[in-house]
C-alpha positions, -999 to 999 in steps of 0.1 A, spaced: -59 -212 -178 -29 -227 -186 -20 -206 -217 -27 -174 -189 -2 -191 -169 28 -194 -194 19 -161 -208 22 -144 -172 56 -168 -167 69 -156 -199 64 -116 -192 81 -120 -154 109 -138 -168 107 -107 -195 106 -82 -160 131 -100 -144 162 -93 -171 151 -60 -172 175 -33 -147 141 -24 -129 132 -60 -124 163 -72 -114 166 -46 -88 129 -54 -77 138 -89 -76 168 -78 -55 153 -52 -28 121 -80 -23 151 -103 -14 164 -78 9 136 -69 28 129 -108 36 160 -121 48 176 -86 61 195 -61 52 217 -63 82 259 -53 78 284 -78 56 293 -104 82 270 -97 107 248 -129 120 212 -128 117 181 -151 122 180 -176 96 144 -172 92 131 -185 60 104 -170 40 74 -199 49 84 -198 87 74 -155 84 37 -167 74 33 -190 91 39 -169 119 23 -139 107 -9 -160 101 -8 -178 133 -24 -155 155 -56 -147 130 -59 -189 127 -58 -195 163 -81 -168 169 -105 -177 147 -105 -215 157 -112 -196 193 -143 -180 178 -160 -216 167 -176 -228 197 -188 -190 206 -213 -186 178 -223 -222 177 -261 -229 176 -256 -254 207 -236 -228 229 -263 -195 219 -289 -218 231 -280 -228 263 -272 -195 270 -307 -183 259 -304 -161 232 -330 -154 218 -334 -137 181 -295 -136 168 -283 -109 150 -249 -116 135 -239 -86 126 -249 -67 164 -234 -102 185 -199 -102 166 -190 -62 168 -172 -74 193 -149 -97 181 -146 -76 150 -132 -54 165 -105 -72 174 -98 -88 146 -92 -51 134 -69 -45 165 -56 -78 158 -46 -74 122 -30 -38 131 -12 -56 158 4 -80 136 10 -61 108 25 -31 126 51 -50 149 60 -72 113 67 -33 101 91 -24 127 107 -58 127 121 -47 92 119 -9 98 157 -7 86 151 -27 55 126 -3 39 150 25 33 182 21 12 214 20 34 252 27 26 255 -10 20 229 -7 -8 250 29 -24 283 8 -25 270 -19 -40 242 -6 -67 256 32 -78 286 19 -97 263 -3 -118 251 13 -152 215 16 -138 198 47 -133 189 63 -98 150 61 -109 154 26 -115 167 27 -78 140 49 -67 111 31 -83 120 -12 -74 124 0 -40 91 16 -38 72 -13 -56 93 -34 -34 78 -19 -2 43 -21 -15 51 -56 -25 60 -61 12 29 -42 25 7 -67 4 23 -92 19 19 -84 50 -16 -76 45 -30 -108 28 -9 -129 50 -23 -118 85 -58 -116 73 -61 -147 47 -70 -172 72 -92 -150 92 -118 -137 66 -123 -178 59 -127 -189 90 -143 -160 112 -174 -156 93 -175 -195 89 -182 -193 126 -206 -162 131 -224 -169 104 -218 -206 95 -245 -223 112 -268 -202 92 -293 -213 61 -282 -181 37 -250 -184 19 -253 -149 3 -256 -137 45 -221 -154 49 -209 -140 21 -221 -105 30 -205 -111 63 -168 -120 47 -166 -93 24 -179 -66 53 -148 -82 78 -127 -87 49 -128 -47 36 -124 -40 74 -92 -60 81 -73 -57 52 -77 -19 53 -69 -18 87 -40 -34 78 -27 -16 56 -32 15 75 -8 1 103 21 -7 77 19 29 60 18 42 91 47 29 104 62 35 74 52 72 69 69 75 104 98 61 95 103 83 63 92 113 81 116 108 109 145 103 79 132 134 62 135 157 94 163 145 114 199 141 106 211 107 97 236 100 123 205 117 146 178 93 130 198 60 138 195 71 172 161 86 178 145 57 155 151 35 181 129 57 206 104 61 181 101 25 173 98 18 213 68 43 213 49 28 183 52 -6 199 38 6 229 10 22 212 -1 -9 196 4 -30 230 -20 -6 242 -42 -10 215 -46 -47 213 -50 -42 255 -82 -19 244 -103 -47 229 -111 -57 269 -125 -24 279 -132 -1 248 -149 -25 221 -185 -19 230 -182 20 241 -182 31 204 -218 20 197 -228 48 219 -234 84 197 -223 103 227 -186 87 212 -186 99 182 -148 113 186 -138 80 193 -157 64 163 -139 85 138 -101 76 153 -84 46 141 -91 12 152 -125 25 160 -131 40 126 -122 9 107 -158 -10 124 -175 18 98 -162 0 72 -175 -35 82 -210 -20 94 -216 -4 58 -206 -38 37 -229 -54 59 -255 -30 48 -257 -10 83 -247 23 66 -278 44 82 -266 32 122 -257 58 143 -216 66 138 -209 46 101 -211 72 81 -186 91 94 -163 65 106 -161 52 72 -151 84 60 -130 88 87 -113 58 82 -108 59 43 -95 91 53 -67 86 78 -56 54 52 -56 77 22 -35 108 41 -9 83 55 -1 64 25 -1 100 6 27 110 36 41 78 30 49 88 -9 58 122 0 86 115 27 100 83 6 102 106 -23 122 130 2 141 106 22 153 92 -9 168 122 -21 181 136 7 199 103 27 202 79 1 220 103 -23 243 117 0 251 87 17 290 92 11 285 130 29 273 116 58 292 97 87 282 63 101 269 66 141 253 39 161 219 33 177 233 53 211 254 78 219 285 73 237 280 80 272 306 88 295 295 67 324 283 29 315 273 4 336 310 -10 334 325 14 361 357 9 371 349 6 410 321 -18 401 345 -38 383 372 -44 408 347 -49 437 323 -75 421 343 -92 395 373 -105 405 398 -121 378 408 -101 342 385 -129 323 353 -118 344 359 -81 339 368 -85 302 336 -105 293 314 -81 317 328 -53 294 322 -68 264 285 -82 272 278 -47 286 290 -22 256 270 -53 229 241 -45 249 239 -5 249 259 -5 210 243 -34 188 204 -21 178 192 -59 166 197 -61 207 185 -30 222 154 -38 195 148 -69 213 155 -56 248 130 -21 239 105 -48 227 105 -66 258 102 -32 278 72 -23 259 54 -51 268 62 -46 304 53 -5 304 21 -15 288 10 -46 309 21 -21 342 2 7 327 -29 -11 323 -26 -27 358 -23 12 372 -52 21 354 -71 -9 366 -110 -2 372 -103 18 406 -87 42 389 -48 55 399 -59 68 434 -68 36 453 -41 23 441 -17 46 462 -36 49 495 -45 30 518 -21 22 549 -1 -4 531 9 -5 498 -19 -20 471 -12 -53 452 -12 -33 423 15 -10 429 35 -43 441 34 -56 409 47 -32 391 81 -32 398 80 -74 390 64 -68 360 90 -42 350 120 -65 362 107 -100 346 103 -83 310 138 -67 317 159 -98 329 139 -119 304 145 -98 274 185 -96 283 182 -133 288 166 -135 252 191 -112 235 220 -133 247 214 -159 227 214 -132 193 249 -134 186 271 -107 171 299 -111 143 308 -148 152 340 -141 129 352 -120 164 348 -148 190 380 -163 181 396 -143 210 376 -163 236 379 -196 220 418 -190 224 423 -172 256 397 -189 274 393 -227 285 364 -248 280 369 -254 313 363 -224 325 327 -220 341 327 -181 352 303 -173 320 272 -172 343 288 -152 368 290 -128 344 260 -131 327 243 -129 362 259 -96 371 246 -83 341 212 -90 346 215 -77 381 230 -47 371 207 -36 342 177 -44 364 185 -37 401 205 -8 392 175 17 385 145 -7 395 153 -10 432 161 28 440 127 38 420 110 16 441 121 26 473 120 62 461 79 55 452 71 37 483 86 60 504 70 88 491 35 74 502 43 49 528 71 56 548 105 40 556 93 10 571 72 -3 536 96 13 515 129 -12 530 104 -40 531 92 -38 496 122 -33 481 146 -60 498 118 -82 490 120 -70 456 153 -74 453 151 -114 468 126 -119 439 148 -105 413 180 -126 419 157 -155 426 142 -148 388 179 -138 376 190 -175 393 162 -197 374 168 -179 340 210 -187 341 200 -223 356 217 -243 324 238 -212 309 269 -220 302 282 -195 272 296 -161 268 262 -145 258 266 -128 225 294 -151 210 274 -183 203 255 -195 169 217 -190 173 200 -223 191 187 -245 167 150 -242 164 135 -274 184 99 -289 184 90 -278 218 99 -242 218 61 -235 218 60 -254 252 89 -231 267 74 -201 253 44 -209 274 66 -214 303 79 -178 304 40 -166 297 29 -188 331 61 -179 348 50 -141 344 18 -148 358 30 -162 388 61 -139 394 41 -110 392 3 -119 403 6 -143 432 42 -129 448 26 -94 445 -5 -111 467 18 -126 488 36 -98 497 7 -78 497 -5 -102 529 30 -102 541 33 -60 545 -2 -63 564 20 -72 597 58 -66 593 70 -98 606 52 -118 580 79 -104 551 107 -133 570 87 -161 549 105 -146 520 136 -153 531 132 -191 535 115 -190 501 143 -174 486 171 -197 501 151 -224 490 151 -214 452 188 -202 450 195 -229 472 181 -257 457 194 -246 421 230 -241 436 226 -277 445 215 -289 414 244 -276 398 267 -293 418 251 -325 409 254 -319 374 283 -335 353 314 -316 344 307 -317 306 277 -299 316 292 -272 328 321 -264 302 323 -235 285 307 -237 245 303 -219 216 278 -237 199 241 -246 219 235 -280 212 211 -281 245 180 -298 241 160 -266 248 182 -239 235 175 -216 264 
């Protein structure tokens, strides 16, 4: 073993001097710490901290699964005969979804690190190596990163999952059945979601011009996110419908297809659907990882080489009208420093694409949990009729504006090129305390701006005038209210401060914005929903409202002076 070892050492160390090792070497480097612009800041997010998040949701999930498929619980519940491999389709299936999930958002995370950039031209094609060299360490660096990816959302998983199905069982060779059947299933699975994010990515470089492909990328990156929100919401309504034969359509599409492969290691190859689902979904991996070599090959000839032909462009086009409109500017922000910072905040947040990544993630999550609450059960139509509007309907628009307003709130604390905040440190005092006025007219503007006329548009359209100036001034009291509790200790220019130190209890305040969703958009919709019953009942929100925005405002006040100073560094003990 040990003469295996040093012989394996010996030939990397060999691989590593050579041009295509060192390049390999190089572009693995690249794709796990970033390949953002010279000078730019980025998340200092080391190598162990990725697994470790990567693997987290398969281990907790898992640990989840223990007390499910424990002898005690299957017999109080009275089951009778147990079938492991019938009882935990189920939860296989999610693990599939799961592993998808997880792999496909790691995937667009470092979407821009998988091809070679004008950075990587300037710096590697006046070296004496050859363009195949180039061509080659970059591939076998992505599928070095699509390993990766794969083993390390699914390692914990194929341990511990069968452990608990199967675990309280006499047969070891019935476990091991079980592991390698959810094994074959999540790994491939897996690796079906990173090639085809990637085949997207090179197929979207292949047909589009590059100054076009920064900017539709984004888009398409937006939609892929929102397909696999959608697919991870599936595993609550869709995970026992594909057992039926009258589904077969279904069966043979992935996630669906990937159960095949499970059912057949585990020996259920004759069932109704696994054959062709496992052909189906060896299939779909083999044709997206061929489309995946295909457009690399042609992506890499056509941008990379002619990276000098072809101008830089941002994420966006520039628009002639922007949310920093002069009228708007001299009418709600009063002194140069306030209108300088609003412009600056504004332009970072439509120009930088680490934010509008951030912010588009955010919006995904809230188009997907508002499209599964409009396609509740009832179906679409109940939900807009009925002589007042349904809770439902009220909670869309919350739903919409809390992932908004949080995920500005979240992107200010992303900073850009800290080498350029020099010109606030000089020109503005530490004493000055305007940066939340700023910051709060931001949120208000990016939200309110299209949120509140779409809603009054919507509720006019099937309630009348009365609901729809109800609903949406009520609306509108909820999202300043939200705008007021997420700027409660903000006291920077967003955008110009050193990421916040990672703290031991950011788990706890992650869990705080997941309950404070649930509340802002479940029980104020119910409320409301009883309010609009009888008009006069909507004047309880206005007490409620001064209470908050009160109550914080007084807060404040009490609050020391240090406290309220302008920094550029967070040294707050929750970062946020």
């Amino acid at each position: 073993m040990r003469r295996a070892t040093k012989f394996l050492r010996r030939r990397w160390s060999i691989f590593q001097r050579t041009p295509l090792g060192g390049l390999f070497g190089l572009f693995v480097g690249r794709m796990f710490h970033g390949g953002a612009e010279a000078g730019s800041e980025s998340l200092g997010m080391g190598v162990g901290v990725l697994f470790i998040l990567l693997a987290m949701p398969g281990l907790l999930a898992s640990l989840l699964m223990l007390e499910e498929y424990g002898s005690l619980i299957r017999y109080m519940r009275g089951d009778g005969v147990f079938d492991p491999f019938v009882a935990a389709l189920p939860d296989e299936y999610f693990f599939i979804v799961l592993s998808m999930f997880v792999t496909g958002v790691a995937t667009l995370w470092r979407w821009d690190s998988l091809f070679l950039d004008r950075r990587d031209y300037m710096n590697l094609v006046p070296l004496p190596v050859s363009s195949g060299n180039i061509f080659w360490a970059n591939f076998c660096a992505i599928v070095a990163l699509a390993g990766c990816f794969t083993f390390v959302v699914n390692a914990v998983s194929v341990i511990l999952f069968p452990a608990a199905v199967v675990g309280s069982q006499d047969s070891f060779l019935l476990l091991l059945r079980f592991a390698a059947g959810h094994g074959v299933a999540v790994f491939m699975a897996s690796a079906f979601s990173f090639w085809f994010v990637f085949a997207a990515a090179g197929l979207l470089l292949v047909a589009l011009p590059p100054a076009m492909f920064r900017r539709i990328s984004l888009v398409a990156r937006f939609g892929i996110a929102i397909v696999l929100l959608a697919q991870l919401g599936s595993v609550f309504t869709v995970s026992r419908f594909v057992l039926d034969p009258s589904h077969y359509r279904a069966a043979l599409l992935p996630p669906f297809s990937f159960l095949g492969l499970a059912r057949t290691v585990w020996g259920r190859g004759g069932e109704p659907l696994v054959a062709g689902s496992t052909k189906a979904a060896l299939a779909s991996l083999g044709v997206v990882i061929l489309v995946s070599l295909g457009a690399y090959t042609l992506s890499f000839r056509k941008a990379f080489i002619r990276i000098p032909e072809t101008p830089d462009a941002g994420p966006l086009p520039r628009a002639k009208v922007s949310f920093s409109v002069p009228g708007f500017l001299s009418t709600a922000l009063l002194t140069p420093p306030q209108r300088a910072c609003y412009k600056f905040v504004a332009k970072t947040l439509l120009r930088s694409e680490e934010h509008l990544q951030v912010l588009m993630g955010f919006m995904a999550v809230g188009a997907v949990a508002a499209a599964s609450v409009l396609a509740s059960p009832p179906g679409i139509k109940p939900v807009l009729s009925g002589d007042t509007p349904s809770v439902e309907f009220l909670s869309v628009p919350l739903i919409l504006s809390y992932c908004l307003v949080i995920g500005i709130r979240f992107a200010f604390e992303m900073p850009v090129d800290l080498r350029a905040n020099w010109i606030f440190r000089i020109s503005l005092e530490h004493r000055w305390t305007e940066a939340r006025e700023v910051s709060r007219r931001v949120l208000l503007v990016f939200s309110l701006s299209w949120l509140a006329p779409t809603c009054f548009l919507l509720t006019l359209l099937f309630w009348g005038w009365v609901a729809a100036l109800l609903h949406t001034a009520i609306f509108i009291l909820c999202t300043v209210a939200l705008v007021e509790l997420s700027l409660f200790k903000f006291r920077k220019i967003p955008f110009t401060c050193a990421y916040p130190p990672f703290k031991s209890h950011s788990g706890v305040i992650a869990l705080g914005y997941l309950f404070g969703f649930f509340v802002f958009t479940t029980y104020i919709s119910q409320m409301e929903y009883w309010s609009l019953l009888s008009a006069w009942r909507t004047i309880w929100f206005v007490p409620l409202f001064l209470a908050v925005v009160l109550g914080l405002r007084a807060h404040r006040k009490q609050m020391l002076d240090m406290d309220k100073q302008l920094v550029f560094e967070d040294l707050s003990a929750t970062g946020f």
